[in-house]
PyMOL CGO cylinders between C-alpha atoms (Angstrom):
from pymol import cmd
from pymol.cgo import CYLINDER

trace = [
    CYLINDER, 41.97, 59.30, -41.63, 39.34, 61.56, -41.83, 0.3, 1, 1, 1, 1, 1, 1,
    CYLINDER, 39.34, 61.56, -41.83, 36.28, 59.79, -40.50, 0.3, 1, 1, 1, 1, 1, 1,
    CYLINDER, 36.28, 59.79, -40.50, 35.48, 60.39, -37.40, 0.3, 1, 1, 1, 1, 1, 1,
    CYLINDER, 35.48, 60.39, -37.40, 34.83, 56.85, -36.21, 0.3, 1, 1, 1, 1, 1, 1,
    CYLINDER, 34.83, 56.85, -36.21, 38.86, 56.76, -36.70, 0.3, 1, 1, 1, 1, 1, 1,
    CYLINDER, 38.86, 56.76, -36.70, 39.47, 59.77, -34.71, 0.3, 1, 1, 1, 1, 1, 1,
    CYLINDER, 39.47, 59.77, -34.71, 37.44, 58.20, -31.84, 0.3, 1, 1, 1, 1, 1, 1,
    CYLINDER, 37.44, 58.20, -31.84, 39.49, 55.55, -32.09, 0.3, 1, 1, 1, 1, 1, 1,
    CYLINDER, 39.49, 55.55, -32.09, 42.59, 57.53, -32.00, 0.3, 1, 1, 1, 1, 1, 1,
    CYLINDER, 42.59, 57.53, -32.00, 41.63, 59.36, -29.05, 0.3, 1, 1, 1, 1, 1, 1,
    CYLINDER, 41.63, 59.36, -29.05, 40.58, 56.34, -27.22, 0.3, 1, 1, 1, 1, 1, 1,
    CYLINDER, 40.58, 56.34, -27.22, 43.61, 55.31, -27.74, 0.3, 1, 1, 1, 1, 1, 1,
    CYLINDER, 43.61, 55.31, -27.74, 45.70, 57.83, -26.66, 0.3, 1, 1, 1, 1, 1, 1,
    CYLINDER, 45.70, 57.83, -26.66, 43.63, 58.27, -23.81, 0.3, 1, 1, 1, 1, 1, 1,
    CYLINDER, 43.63, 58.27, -23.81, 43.81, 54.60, -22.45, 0.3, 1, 1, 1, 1, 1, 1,
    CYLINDER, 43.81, 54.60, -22.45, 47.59, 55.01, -22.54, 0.3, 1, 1, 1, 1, 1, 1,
    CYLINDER, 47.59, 55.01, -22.54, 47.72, 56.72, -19.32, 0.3, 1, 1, 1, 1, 1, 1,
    CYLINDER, 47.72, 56.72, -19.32, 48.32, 54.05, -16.32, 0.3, 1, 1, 1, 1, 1, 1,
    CYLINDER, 48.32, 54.05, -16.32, 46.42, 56.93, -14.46, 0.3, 1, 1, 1, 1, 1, 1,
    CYLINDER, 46.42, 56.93, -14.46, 42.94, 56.32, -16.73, 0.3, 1, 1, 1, 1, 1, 1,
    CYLINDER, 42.94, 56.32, -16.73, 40.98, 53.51, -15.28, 0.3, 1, 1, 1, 1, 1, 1,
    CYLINDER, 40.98, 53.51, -15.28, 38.23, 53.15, -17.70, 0.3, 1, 1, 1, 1, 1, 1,
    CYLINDER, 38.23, 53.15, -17.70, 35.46, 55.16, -19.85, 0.3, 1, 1, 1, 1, 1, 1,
    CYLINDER, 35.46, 55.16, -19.85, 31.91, 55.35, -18.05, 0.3, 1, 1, 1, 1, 1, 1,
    CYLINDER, 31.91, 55.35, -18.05, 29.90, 52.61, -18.86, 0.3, 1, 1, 1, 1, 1, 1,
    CYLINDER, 29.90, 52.61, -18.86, 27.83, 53.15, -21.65, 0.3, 1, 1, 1, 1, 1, 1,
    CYLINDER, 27.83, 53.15, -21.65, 24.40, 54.48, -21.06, 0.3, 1, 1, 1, 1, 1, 1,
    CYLINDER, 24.40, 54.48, -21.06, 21.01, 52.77, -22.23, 0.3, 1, 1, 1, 1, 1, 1,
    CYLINDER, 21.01, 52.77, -22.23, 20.48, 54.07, -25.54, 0.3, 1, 1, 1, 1, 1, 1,
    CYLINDER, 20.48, 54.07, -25.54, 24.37, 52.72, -26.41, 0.3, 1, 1, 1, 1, 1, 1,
    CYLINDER, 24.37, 52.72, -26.41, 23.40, 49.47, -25.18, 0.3, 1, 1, 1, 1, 1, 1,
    CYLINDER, 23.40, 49.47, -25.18, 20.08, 48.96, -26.97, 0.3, 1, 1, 1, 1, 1, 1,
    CYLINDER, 20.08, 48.96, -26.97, 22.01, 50.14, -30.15, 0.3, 1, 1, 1, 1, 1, 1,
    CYLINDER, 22.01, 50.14, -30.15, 24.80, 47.33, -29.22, 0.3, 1, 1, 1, 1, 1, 1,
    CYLINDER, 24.80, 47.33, -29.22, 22.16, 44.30, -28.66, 0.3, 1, 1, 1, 1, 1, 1,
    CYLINDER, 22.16, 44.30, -28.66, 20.39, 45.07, -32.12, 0.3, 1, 1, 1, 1, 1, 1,
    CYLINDER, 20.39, 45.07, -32.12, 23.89, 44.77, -34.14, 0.3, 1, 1, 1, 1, 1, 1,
    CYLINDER, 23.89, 44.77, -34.14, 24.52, 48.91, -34.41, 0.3, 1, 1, 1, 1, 1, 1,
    CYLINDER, 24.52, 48.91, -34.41, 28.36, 49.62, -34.34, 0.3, 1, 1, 1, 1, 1, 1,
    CYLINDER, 28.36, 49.62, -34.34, 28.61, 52.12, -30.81, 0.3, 1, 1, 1, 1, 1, 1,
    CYLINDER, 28.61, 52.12, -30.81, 31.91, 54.44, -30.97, 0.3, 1, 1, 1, 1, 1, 1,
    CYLINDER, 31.91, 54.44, -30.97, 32.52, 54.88, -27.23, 0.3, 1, 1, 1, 1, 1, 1,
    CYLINDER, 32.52, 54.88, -27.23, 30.08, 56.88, -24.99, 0.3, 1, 1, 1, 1, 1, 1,
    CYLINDER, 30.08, 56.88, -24.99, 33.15, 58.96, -23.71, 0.3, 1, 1, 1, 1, 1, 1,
    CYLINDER, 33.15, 58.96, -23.71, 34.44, 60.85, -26.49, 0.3, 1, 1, 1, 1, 1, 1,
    CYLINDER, 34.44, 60.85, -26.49, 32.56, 63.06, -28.87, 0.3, 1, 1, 1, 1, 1, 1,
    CYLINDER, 32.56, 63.06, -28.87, 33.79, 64.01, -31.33, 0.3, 1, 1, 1, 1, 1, 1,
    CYLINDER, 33.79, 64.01, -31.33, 32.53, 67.64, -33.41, 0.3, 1, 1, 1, 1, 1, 1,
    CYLINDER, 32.53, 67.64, -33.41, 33.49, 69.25, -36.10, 0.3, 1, 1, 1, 1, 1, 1,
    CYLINDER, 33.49, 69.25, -36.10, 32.99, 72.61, -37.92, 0.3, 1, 1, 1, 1, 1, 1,
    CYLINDER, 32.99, 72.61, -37.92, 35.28, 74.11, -40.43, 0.3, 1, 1, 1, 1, 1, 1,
    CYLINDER, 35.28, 74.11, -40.43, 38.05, 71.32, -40.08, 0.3, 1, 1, 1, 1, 1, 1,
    CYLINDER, 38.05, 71.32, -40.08, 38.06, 72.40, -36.80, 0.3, 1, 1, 1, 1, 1, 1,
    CYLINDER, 38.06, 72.40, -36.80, 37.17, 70.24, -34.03, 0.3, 1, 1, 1, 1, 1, 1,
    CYLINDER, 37.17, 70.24, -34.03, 35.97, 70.34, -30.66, 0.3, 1, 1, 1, 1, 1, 1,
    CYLINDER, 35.97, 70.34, -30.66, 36.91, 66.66, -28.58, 0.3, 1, 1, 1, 1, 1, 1,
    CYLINDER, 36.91, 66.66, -28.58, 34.66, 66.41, -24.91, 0.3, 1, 1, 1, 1, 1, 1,
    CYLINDER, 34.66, 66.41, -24.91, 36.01, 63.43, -23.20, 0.3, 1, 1, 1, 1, 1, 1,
    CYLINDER, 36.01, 63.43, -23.20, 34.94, 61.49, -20.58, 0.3, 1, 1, 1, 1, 1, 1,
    CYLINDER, 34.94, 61.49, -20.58, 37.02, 59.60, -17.72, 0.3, 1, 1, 1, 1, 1, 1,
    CYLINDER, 37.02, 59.60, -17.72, 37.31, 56.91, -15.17, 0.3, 1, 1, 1, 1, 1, 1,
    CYLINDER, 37.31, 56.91, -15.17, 40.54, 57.86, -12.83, 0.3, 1, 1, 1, 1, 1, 1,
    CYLINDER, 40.54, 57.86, -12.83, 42.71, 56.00, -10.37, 0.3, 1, 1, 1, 1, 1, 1,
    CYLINDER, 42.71, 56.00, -10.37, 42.16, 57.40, -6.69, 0.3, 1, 1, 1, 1, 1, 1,
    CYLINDER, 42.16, 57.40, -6.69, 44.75, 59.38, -5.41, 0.3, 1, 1, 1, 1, 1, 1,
    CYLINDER, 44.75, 59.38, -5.41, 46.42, 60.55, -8.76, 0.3, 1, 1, 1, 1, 1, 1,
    CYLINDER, 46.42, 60.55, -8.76, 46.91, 64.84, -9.98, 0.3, 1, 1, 1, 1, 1, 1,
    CYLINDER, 46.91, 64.84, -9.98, 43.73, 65.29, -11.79, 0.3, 1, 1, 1, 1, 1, 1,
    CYLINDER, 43.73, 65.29, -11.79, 44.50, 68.53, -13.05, 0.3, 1, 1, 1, 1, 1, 1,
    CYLINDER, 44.50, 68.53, -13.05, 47.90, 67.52, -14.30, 0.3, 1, 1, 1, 1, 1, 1,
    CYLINDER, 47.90, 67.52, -14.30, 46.52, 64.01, -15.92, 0.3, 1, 1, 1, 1, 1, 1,
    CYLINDER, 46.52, 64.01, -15.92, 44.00, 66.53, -17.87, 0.3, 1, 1, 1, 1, 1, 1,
    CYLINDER, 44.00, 66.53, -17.87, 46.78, 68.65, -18.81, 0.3, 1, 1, 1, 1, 1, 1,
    CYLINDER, 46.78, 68.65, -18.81, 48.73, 65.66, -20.28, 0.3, 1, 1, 1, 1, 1, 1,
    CYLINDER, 48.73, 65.66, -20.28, 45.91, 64.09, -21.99, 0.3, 1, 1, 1, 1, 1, 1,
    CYLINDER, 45.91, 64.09, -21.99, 44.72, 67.86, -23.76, 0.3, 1, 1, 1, 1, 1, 1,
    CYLINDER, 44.72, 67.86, -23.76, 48.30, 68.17, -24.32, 0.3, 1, 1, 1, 1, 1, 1,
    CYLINDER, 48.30, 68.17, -24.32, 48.96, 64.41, -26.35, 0.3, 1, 1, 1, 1, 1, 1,
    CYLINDER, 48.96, 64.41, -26.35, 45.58, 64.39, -28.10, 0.3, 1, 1, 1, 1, 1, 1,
    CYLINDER, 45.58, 64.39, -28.10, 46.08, 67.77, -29.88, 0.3, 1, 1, 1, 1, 1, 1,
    CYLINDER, 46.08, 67.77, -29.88, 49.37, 66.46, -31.25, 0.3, 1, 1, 1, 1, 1, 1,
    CYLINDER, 49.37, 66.46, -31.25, 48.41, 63.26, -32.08, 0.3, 1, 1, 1, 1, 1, 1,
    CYLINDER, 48.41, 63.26, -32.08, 45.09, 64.69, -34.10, 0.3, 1, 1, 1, 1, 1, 1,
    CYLINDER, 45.09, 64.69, -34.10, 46.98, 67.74, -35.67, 0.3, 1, 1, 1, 1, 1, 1,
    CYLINDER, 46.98, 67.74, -35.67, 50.13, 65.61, -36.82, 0.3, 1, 1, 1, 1, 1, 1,
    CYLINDER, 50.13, 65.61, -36.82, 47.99, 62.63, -38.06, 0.3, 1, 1, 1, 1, 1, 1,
    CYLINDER, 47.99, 62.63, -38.06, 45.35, 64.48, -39.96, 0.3, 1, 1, 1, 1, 1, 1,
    CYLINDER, 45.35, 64.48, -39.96, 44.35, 67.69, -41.28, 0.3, 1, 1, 1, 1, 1, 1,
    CYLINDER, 44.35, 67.69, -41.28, 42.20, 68.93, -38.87, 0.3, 1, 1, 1, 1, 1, 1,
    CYLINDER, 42.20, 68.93, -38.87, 42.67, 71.73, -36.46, 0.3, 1, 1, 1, 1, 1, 1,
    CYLINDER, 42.67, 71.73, -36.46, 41.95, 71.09, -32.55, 0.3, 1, 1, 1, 1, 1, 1,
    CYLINDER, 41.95, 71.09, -32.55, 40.06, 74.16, -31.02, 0.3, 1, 1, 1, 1, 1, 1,
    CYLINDER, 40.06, 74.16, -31.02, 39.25, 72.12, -27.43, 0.3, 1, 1, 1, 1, 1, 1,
    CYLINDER, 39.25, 72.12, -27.43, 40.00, 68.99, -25.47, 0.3, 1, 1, 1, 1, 1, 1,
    CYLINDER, 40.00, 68.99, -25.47, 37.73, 69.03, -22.71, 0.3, 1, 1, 1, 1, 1, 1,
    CYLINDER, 37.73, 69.03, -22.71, 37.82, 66.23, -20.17, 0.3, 1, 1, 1, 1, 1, 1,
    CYLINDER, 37.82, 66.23, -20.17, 35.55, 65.23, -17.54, 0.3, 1, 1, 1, 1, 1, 1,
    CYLINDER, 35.55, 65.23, -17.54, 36.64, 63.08, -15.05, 0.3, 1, 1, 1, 1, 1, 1,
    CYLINDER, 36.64, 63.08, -15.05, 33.68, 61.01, -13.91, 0.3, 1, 1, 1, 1, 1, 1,
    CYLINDER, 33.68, 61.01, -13.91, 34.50, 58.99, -10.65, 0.3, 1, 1, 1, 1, 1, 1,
    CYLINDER, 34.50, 58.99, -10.65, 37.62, 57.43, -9.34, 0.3, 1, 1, 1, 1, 1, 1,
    CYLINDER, 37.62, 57.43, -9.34, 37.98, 53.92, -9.38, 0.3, 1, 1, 1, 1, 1, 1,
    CYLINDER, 37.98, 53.92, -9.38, 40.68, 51.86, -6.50, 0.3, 1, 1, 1, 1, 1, 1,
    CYLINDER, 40.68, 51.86, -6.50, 43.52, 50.81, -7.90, 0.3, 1, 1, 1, 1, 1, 1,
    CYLINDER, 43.52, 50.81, -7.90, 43.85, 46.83, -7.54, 0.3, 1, 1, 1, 1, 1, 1,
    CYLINDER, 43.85, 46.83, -7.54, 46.85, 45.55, -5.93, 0.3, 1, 1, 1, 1, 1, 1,
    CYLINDER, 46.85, 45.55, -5.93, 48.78, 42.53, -7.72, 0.3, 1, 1, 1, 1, 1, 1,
]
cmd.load_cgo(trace, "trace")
């Protein structure tokens, strides 16, 4: 699980599991123009780098009004270090998140 199109996906993952994540920031121009003419687009919030084995993750985020943004970061950093480390053999040197806007939370 190496490639890095699969650790996107793990992060994405992992990051989406938080009720307290609303969304990733919509993808920019470039990402969309690569979309219409058939390229496959990992998302526009998460990069993913690597140097050594040893990778740096800068995420992105769409968050719920009124919910602890320093504690959601906190959790997130926290959950996709482990989940990276135990499910390859890479090495996590940074989870940065930025949280982008704040989106209402719909009532049902």
């Amino acid at each position: 699980m190496s490639d890095s199109v699969d650790l996107v996906e793990l992060v994405e993952k992992d990051i989406i599991s938080f009720d307290a994540v609303s969304r990733f920031p919509d993808p920019g121009f470039s990402e969309n123009i690569q979309k219409v003419i058939g390229m496959d687009v990992q998302n526009p919030g998460i990069k993913v780098s690597e140097d050594d084995g040893v990778l740096t993750i800068n995420c992105e985020i769409i968050v719920y009004f009124g919910v602890n943004i320093p504690q959601l970061c906190y959790d997130i950093q926290s959950r996709v270090k482990r989940d990276i480390e135990e499910k390859t053999d890479f090495t996590v040197k940074a989870v940065n998140i930025r949280v982008e806007g704040l989106d209402k939370k719909e009532k049902n």
